[in-house]
N, CA, C and O atoms as a MOPAC input file, in Angstrom:
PM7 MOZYME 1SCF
protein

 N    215.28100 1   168.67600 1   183.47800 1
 C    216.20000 1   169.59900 1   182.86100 1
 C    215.45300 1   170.76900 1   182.21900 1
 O    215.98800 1   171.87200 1   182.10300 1
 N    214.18100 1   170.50600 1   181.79300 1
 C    213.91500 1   171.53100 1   180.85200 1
 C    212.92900 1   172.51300 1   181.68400 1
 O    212.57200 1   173.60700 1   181.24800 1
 N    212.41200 1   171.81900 1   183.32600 1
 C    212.39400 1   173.09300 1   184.51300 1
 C    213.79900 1   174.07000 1   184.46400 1
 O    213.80800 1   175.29600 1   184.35800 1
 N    214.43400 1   173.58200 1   184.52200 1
 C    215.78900 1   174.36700 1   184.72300 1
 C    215.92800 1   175.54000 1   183.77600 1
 O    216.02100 1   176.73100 1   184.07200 1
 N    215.92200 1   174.91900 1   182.46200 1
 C    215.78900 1   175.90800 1   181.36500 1
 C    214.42800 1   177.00900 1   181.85300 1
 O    214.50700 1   178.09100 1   182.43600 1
 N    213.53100 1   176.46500 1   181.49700 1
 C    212.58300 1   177.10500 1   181.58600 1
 C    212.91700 1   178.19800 1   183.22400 1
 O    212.88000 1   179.42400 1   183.12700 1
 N    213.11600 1   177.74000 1   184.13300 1
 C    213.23800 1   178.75500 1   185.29500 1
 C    214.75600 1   179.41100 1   185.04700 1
 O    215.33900 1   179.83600 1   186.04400 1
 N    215.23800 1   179.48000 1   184.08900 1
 C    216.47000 1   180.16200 1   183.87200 1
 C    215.94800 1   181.68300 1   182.88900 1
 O    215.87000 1   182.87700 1   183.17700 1
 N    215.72400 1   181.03100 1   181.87500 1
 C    214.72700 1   181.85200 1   180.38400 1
 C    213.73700 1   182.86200 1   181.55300 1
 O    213.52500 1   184.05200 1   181.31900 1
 N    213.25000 1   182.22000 1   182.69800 1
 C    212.10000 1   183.00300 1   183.26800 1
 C    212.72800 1   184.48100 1   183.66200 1
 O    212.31700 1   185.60700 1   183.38200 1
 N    214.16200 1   183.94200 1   184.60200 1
 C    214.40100 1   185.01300 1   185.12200 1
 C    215.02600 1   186.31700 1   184.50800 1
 O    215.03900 1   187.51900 1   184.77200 1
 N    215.64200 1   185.29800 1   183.36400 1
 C    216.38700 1   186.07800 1   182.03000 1
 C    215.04500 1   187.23300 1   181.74400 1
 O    215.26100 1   188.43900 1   181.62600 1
 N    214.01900 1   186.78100 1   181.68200 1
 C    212.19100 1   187.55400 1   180.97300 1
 C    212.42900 1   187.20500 1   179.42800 1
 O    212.29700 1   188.16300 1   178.66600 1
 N    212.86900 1   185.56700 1   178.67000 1
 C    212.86600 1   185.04500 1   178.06200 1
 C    211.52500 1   184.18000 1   177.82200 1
 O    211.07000 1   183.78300 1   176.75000 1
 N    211.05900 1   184.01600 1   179.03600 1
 C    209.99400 1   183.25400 1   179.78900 1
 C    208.69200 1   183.66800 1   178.16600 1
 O    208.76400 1   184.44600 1   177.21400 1
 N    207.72200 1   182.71200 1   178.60200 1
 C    206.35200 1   182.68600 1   177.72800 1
 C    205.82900 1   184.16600 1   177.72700 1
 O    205.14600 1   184.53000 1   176.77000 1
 N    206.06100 1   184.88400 1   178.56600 1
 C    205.60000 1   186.42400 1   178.72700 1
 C    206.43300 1   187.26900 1   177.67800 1
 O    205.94000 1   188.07800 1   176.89100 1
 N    207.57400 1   186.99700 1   177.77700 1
 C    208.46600 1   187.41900 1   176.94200 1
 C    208.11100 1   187.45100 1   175.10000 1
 O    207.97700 1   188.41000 1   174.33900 1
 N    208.04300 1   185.99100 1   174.86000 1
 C    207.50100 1   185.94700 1   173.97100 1
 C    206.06600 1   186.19900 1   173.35100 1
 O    205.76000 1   186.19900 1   172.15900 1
 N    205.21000 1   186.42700 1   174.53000 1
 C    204.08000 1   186.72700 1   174.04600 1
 C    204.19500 1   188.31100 1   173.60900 1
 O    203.42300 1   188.72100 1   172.74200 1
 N    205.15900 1   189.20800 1   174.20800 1
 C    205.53200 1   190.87100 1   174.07800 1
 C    205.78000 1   191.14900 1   173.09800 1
 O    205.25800 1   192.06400 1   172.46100 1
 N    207.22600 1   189.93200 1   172.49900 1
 C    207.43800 1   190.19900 1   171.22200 1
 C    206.12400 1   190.47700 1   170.23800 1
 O    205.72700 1   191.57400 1   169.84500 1
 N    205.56400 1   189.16400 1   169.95500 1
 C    204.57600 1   188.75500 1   169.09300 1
 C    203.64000 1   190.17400 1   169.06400 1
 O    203.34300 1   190.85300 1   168.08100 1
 N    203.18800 1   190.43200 1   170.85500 1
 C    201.95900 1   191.44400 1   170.49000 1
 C    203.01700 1   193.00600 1   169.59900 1
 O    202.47300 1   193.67600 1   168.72200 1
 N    204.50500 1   193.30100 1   170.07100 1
 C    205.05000 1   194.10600 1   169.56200 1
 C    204.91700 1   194.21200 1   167.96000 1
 O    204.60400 1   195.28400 1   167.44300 1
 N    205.23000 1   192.77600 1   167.01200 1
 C    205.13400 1   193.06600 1   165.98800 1
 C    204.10700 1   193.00300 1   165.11300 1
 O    204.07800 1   192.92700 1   163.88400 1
 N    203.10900 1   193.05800 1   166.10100 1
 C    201.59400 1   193.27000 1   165.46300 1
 C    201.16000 1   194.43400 1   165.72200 1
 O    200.27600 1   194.81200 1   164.95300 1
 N    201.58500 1   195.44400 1   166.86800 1
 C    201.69900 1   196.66600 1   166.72800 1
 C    201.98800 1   197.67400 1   166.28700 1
 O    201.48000 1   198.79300 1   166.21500 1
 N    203.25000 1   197.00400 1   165.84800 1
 C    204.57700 1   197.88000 1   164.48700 1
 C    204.00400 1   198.01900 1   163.15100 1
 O    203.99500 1   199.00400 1   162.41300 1
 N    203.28800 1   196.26100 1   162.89400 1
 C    202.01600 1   196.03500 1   161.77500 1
 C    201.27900 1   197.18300 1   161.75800 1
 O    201.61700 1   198.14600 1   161.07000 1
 N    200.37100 1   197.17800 1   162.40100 1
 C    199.52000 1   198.54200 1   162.55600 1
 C    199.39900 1   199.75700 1   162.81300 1
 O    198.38600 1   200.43800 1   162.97100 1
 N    200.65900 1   200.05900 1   162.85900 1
 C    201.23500 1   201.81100 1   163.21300 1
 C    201.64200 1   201.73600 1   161.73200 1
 O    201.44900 1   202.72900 1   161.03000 1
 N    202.12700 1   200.75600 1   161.27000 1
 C    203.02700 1   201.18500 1   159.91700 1
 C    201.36800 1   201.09300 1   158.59800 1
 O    201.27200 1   201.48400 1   157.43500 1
 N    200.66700 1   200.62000 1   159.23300 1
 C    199.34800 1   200.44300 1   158.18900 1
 C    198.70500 1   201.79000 1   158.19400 1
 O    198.00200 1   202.31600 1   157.33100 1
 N    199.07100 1   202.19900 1   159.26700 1
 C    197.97300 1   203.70700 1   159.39400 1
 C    198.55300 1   204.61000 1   158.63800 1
 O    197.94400 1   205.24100 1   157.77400 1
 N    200.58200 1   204.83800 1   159.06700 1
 C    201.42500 1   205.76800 1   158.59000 1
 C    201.13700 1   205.79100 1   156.73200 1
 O    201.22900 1   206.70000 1   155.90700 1
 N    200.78200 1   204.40500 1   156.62200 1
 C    200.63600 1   204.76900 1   155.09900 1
 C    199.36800 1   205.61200 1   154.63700 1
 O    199.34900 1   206.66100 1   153.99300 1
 N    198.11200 1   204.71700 1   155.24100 1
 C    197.14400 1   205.64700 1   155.19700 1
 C    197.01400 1   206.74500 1   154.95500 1
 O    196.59700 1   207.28000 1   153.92700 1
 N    197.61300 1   207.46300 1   156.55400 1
 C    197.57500 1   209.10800 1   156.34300 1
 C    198.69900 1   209.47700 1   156.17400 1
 O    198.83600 1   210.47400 1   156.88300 1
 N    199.70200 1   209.24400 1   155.59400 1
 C    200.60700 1   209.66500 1   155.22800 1
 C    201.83300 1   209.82600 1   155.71400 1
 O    202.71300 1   210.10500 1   154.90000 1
 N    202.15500 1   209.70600 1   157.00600 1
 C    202.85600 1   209.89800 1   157.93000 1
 C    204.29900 1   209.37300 1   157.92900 1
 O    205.23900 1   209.53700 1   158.70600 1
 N    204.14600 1   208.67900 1   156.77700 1
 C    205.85200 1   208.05800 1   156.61000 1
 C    206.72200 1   209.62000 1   156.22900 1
 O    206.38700 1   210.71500 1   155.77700 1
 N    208.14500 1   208.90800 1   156.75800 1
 C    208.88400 1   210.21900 1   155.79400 1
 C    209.08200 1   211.04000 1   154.53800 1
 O    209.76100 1   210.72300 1   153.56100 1
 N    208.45700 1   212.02300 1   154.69900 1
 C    208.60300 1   212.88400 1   153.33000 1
 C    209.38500 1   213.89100 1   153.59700 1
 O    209.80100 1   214.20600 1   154.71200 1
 N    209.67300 1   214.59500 1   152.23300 1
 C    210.65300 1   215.64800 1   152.12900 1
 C    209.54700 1   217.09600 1   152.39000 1
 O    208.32600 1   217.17800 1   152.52500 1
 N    210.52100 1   217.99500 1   152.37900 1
 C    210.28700 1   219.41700 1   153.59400 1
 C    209.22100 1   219.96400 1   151.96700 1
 O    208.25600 1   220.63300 1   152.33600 1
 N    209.25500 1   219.83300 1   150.81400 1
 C    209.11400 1   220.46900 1   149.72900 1
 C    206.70800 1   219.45400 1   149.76800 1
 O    205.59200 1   219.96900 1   149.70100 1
 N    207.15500 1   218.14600 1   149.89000 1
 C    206.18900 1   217.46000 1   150.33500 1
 C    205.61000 1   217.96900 1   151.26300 1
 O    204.40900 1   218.12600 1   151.03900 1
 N    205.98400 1   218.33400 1   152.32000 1
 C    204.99700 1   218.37900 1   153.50700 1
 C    204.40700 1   220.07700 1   153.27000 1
 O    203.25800 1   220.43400 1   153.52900 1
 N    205.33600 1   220.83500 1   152.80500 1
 C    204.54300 1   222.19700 1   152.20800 1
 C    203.38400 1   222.01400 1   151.15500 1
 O    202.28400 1   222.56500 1   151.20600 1
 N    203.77400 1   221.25700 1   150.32000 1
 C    202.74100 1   221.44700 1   149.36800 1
 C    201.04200 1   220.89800 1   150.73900 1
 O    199.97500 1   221.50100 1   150.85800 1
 N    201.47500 1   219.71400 1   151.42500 1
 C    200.37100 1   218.71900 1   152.03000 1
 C    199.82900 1   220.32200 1   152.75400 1
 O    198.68300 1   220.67600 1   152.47800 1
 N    200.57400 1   221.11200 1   153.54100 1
 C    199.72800 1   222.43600 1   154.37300 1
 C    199.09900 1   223.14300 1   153.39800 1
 O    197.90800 1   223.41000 1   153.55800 1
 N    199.73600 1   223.53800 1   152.30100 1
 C    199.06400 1   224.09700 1   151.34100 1
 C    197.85600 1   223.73000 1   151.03500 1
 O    196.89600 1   224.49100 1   150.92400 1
 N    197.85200 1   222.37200 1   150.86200 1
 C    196.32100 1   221.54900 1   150.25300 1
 C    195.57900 1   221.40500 1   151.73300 1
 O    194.38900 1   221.16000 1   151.53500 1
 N    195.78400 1   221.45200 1   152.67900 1
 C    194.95600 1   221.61400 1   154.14300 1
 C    194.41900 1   223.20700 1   154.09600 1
 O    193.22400 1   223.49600 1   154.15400 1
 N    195.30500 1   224.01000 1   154.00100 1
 C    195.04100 1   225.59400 1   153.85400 1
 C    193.66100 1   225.86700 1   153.41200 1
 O    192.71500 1   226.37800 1   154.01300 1
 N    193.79700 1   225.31500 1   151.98800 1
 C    192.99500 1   225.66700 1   150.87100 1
 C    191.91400 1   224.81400 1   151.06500 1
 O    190.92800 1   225.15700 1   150.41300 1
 N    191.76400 1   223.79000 1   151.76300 1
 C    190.56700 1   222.76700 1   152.39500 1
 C    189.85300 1   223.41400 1   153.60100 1
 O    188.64800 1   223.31600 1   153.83200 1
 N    190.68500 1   224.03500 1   154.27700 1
 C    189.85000 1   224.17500 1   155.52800 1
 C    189.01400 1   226.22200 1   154.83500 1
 O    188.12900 1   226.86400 1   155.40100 1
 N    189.61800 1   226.52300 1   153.82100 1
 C    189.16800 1   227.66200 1   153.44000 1
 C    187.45500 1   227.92100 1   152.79400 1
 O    186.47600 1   228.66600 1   152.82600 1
 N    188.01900 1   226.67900 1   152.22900 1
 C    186.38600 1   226.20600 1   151.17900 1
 C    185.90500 1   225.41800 1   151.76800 1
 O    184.69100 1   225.59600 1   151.66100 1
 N    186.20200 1   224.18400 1   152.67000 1
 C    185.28700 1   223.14300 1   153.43200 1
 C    183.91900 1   223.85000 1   153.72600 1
 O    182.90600 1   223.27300 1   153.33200 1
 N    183.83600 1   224.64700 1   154.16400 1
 C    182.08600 1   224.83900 1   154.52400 1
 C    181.27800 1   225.95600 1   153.50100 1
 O    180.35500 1   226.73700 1   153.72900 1
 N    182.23700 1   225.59300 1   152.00500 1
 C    181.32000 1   225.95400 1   151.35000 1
 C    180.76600 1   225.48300 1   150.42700 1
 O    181.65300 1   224.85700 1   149.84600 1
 N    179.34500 1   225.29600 1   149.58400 1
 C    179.00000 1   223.75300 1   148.71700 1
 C    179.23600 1   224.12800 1   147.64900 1
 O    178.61400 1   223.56400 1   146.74800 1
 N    180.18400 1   225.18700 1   147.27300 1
 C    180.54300 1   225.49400 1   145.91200 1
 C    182.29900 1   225.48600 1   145.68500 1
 O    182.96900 1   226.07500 1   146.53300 1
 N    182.81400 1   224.98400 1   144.82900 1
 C    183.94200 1   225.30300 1   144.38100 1
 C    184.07400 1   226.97700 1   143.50500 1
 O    183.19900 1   227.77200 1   143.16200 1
 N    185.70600 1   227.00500 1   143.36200 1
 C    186.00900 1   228.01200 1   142.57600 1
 C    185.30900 1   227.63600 1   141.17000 1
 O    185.33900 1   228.51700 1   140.31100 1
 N    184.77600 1   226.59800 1   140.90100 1
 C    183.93300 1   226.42000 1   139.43700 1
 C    182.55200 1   226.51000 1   139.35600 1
 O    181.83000 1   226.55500 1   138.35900 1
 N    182.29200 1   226.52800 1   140.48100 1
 C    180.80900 1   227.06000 1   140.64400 1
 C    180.09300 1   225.48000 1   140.81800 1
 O    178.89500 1   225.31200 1   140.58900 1
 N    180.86500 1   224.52800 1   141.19000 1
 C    180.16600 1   223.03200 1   141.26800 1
 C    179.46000 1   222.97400 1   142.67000 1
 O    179.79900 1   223.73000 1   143.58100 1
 N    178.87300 1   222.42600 1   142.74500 1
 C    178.49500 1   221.64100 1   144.39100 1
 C    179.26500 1   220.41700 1   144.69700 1
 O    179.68200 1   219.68900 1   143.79700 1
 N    179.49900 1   220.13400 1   146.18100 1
 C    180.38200 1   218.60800 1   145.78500 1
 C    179.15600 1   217.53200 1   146.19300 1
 O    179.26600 1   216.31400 1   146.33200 1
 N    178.20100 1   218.19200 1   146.31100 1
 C    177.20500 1   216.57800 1   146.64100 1
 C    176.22200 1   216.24300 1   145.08200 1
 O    175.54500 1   217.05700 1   144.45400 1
 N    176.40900 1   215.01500 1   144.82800 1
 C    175.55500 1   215.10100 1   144.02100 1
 C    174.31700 1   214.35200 1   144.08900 1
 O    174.61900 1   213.18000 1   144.31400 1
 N    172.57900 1   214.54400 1   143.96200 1
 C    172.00600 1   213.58100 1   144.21300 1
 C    171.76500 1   212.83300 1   143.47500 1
 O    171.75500 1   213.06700 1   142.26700 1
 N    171.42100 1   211.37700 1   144.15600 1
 C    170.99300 1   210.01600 1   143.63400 1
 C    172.16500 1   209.33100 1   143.37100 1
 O    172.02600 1   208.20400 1   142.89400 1
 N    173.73000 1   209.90000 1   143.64300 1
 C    174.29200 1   209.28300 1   143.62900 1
 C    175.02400 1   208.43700 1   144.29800 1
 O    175.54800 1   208.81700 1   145.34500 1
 N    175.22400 1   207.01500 1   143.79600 1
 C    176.01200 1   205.66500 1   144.62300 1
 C    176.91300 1   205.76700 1   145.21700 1
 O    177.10700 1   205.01700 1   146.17400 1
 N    178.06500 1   207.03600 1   144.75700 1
 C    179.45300 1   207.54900 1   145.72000 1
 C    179.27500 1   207.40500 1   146.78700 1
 O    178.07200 1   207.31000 1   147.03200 1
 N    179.96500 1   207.32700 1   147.71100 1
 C    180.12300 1   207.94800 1   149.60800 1
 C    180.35500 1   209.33400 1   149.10500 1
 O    180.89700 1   209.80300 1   148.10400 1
 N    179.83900 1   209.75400 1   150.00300 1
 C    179.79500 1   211.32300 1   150.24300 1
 C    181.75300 1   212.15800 1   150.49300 1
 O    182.23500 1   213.29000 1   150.48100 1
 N    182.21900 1   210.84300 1   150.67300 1
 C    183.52800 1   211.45800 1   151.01900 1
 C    184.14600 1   212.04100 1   149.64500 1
 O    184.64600 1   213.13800 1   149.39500 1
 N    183.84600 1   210.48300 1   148.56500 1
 C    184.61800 1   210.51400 1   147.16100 1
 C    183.80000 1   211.54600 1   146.59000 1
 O    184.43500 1   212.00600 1   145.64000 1
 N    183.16800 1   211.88100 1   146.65800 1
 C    182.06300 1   213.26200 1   146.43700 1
 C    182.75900 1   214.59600 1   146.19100 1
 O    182.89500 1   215.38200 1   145.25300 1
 N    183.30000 1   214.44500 1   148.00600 1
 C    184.21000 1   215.65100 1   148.00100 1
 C    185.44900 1   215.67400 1   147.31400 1
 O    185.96700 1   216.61600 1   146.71400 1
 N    185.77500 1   214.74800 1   147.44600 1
 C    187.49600 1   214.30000 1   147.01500 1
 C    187.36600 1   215.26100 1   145.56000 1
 O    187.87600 1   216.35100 1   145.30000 1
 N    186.62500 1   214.53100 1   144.88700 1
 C    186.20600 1   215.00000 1   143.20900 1
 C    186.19600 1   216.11800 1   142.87300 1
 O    186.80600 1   216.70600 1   141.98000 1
 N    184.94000 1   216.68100 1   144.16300 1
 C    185.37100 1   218.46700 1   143.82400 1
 C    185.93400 1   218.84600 1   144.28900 1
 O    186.04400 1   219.99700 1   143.86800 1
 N    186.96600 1   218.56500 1   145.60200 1
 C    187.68900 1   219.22300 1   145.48900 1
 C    189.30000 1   219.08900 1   144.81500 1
 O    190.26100 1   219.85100 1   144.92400 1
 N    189.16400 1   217.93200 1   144.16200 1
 C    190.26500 1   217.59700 1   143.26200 1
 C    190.34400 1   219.06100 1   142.13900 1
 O    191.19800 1   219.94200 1   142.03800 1
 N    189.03800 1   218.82400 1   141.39900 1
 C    188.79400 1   219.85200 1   140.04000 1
 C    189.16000 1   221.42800 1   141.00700 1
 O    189.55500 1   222.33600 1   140.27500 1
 N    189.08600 1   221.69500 1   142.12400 1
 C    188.94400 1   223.27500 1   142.67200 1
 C    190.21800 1   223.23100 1   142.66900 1
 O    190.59400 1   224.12100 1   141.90600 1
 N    191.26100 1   222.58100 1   143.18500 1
 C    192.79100 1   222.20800 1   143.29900 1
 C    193.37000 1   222.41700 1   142.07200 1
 O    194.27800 1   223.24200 1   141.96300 1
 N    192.83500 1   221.56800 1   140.81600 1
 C    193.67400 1   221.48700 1   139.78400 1
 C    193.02700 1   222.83000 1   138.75100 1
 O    193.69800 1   222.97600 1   137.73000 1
 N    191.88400 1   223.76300 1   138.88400 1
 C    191.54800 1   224.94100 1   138.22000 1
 C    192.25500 1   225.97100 1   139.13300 1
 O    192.27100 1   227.03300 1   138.51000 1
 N    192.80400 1   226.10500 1   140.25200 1
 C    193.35100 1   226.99000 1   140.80400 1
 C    195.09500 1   226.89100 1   140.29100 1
 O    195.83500 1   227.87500 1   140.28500 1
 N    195.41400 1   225.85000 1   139.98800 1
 C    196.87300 1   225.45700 1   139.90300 1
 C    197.76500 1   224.81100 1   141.26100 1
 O    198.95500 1   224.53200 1   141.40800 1
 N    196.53000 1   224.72400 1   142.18300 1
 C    197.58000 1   224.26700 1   143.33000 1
 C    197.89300 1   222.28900 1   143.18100 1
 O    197.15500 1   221.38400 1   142.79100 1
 N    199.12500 1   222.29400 1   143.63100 1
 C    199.42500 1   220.48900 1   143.37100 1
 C    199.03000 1   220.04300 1   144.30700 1
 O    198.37700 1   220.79600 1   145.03000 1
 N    199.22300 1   218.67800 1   144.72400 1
 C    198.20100 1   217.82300 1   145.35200 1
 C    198.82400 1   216.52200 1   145.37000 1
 O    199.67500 1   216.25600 1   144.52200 1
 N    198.48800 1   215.68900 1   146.24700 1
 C    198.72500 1   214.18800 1   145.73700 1
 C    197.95600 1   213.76900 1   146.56400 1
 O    197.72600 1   214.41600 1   147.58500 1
 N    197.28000 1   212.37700 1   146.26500 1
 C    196.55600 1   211.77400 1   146.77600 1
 C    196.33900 1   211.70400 1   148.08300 1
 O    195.28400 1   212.13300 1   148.55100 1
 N    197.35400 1   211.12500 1   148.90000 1
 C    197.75300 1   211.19700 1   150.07000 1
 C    196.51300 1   212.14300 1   150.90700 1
 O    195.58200 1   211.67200 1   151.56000 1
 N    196.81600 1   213.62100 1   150.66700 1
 C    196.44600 1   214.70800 1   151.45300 1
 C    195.03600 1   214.97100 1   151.23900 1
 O    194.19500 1   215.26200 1   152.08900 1
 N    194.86300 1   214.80100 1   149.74000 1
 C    193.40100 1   214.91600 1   149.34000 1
 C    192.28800 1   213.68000 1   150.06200 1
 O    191.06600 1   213.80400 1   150.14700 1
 N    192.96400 1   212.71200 1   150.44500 1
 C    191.80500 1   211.67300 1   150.97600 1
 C    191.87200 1   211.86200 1   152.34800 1
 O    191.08600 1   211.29300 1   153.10600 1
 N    192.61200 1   212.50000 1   152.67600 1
 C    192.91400 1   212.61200 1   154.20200 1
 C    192.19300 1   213.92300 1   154.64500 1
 O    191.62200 1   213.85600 1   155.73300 1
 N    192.11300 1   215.46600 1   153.76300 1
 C    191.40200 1   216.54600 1   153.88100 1
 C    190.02900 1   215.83700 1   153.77500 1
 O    189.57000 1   215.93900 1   154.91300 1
 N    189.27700 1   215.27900 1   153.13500 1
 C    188.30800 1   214.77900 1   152.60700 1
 C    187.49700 1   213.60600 1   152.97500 1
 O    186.44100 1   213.24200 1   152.45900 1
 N    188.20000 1   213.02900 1   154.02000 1
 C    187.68500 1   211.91800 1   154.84800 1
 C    187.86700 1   210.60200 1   153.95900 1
 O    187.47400 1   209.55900 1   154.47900 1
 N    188.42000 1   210.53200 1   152.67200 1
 C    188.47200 1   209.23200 1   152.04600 1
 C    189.28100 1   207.96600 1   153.23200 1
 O    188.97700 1   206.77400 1   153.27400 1
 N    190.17100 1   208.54300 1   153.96000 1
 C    191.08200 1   207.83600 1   154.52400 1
 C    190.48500 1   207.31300 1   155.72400 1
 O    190.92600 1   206.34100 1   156.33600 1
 N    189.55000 1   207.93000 1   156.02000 1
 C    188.80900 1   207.66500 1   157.46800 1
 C    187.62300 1   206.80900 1   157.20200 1
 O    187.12000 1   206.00000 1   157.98200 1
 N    187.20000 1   207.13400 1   155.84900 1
 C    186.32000 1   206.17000 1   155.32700 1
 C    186.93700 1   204.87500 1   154.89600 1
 O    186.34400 1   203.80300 1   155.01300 1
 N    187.62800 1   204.94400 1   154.60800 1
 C    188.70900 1   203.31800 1   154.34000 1
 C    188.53500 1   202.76500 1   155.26400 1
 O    187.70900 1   201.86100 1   155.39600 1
 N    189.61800 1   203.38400 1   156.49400 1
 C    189.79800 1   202.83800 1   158.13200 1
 C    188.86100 1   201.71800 1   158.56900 1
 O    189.01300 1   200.52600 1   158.83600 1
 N    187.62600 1   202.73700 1   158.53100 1
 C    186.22800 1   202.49100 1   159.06600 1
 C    185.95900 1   201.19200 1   158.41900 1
 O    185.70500 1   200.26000 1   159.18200 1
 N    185.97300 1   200.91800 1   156.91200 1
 C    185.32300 1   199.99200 1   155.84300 1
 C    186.75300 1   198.87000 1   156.95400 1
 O    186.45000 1   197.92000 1   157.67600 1
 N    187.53300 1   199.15900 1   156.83300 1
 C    188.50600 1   197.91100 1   157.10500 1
 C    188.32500 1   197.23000 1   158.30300 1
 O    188.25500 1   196.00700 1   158.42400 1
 N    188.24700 1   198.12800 1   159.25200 1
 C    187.67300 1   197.65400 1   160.81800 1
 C    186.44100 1   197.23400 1   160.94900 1
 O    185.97800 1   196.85100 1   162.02300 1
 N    185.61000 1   197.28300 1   159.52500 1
 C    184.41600 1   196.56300 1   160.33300 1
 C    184.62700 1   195.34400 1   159.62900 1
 O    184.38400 1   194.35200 1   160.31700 1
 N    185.09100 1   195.06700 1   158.20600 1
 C    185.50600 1   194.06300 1   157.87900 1
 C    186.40300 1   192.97000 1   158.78900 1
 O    186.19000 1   191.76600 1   158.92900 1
 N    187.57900 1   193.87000 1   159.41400 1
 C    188.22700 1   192.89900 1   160.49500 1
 C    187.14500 1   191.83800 1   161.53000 1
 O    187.20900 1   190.62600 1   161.73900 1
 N    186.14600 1   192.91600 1   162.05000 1
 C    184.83900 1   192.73300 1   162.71400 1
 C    184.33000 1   191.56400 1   162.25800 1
 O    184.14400 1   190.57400 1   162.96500 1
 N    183.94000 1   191.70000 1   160.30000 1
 C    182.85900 1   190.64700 1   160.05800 1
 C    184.04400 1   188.91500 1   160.13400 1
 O    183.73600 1   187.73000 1   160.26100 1
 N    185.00000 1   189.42000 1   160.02400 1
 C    186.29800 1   188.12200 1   159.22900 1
 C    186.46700 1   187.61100 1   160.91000 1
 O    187.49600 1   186.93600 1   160.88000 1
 N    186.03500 1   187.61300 1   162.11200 1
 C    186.23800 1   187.14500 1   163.37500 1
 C    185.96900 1   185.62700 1   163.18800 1
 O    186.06200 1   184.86100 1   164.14800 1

C-alpha cells in the first residue's frame, strides 16, 4: 500500500524531491532575508532611501581622500580596529560635523563594515563544519 502512496505523491511531485525543494527553499529565504538585513535591503520609506543616496553621495566624494572635513585621517596606526571600523569612525564624525543624517545601516555598508561581517560569518560557518 504504501508503494501506491508513494507512486501517487511521486507523480503528484509530492515525492522525496519535492520535499527536499521545500527544505532547500526555506533555507534560501533564510539567507536572502539574512543579507536583506545586512545591507539593508528590507523595505524602507522614500524619505529613508534619500537620506541612504545622500550618505553614498558624500562617501563616494571623500572615499579617496585620507582626510575628513576635520582635518582627521581615517587610519590610525598601531591600531587593533579593522581598517573598515576605522573608516566607519571617520567617516561617522565627517557626517555628523557637516550635519548630514545617517544611520547605521548605510554607514557600514559605504564603509565595508557589512562586508567585513559577511566575510567574519562565512568563515566561521567554514570553521563550525
Amino acid at each position: 500500500m504504501s508503494g501506491a502512496v508513494s507512486f501517487v505523491l511521486g507523480l503528484l511531485g509530492f515525492g522525496a524531491a519535492g520535499g527536499v525543494s521545500a527544505v532547500q527553499g526555506v533555507s534560501q529565504r533564510k539567507k536572502e532575508a539574512e543579507q536583506a538585513e545586512i545591507y539593508g535591503d528590507n523595505n524602507v520609506d522614500a524619505e529613508t532611501r534619500k537620506m541612504r543616496k545622500r550618505v553614498e553621495e558624500e562617501w563616494w566624494q571623500i572615499c579617496s581622500w585620507s582626510h575628513n572635513c576635520l582635518g582627521e585621517c581615517w587610519y590610525i596606526p598601531g591600531s587593533h580596529m579593522s581598517t573598515a571600523m576605522m573608516r566607519k569612525r571617520w567617516f561617522r564624525r565627517h557626517l555628523e560635523a557637516k550635519g548630514i543624517p545617517y544611520d547605521d545601516v548605510v554607514l557600514n555598508n559605504v564603509t565595508g563594515v557589512s562586508f567585513e561581517r559577511l566575510q567574519q560569518k562565512m568563515l566561521n560557518d567554514v570553521r563550525h563544519r
